[in-house]
N, C-alpha and C positions, 0 to 999 in steps of 0.2 A: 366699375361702380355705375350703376344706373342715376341718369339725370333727378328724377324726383327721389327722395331717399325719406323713407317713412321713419325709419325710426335713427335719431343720432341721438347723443349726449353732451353734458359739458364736457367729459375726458374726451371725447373725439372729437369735438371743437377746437380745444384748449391742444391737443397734440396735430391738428392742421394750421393751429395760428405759429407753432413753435416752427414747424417744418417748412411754414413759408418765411417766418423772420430769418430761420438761417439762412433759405434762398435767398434773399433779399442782401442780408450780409455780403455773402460771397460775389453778389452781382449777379446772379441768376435773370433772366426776363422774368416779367410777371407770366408771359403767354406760357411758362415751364411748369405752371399750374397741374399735379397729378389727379389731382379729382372731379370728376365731373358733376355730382350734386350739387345743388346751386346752396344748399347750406354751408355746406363742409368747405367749396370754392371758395365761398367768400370766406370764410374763416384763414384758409391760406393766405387769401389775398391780403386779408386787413394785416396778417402775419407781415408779409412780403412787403408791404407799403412801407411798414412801421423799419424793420431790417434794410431797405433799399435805403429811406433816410439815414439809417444810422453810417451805412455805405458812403453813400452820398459824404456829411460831414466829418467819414474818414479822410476820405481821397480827396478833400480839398485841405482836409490840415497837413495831408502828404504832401502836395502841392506848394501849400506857402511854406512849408518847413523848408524845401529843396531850392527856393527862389531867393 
């Protein structure tokens, strides 16, 4: 995918924020980022931000459940 990307959509937004919430999920890096347009990247990312917390608030209730 080319850095500047002329034409995207909300389904292509909406289907990079899912693709990065599930990375996020599973603990993926953020730098595991697939897209290179800076629209579409940040769509992943905000995906991935949002998914990495929910990560995050897993594996600490894994954490106190075990202790």
């Amino acid at each position: 995918m080319e850095l500047v990307e002329s034409h995207w959509d909300v389904e292509s937004l909406e289907k990079a924020y899912r693709h990065g919430f599930m990375a996020g999920m599973i603990g993926k890096l953020s730098t595991d980022c697939p897209f290179k347009a800076e629209v579409i990247a940040n769509a992943w990312e905000a995906g991935w931000q949002d998914g990495k917390e929910q990560f995050d608030i897993k594996q600490a209730k894994q954490l106190k459940e075990t202790l």
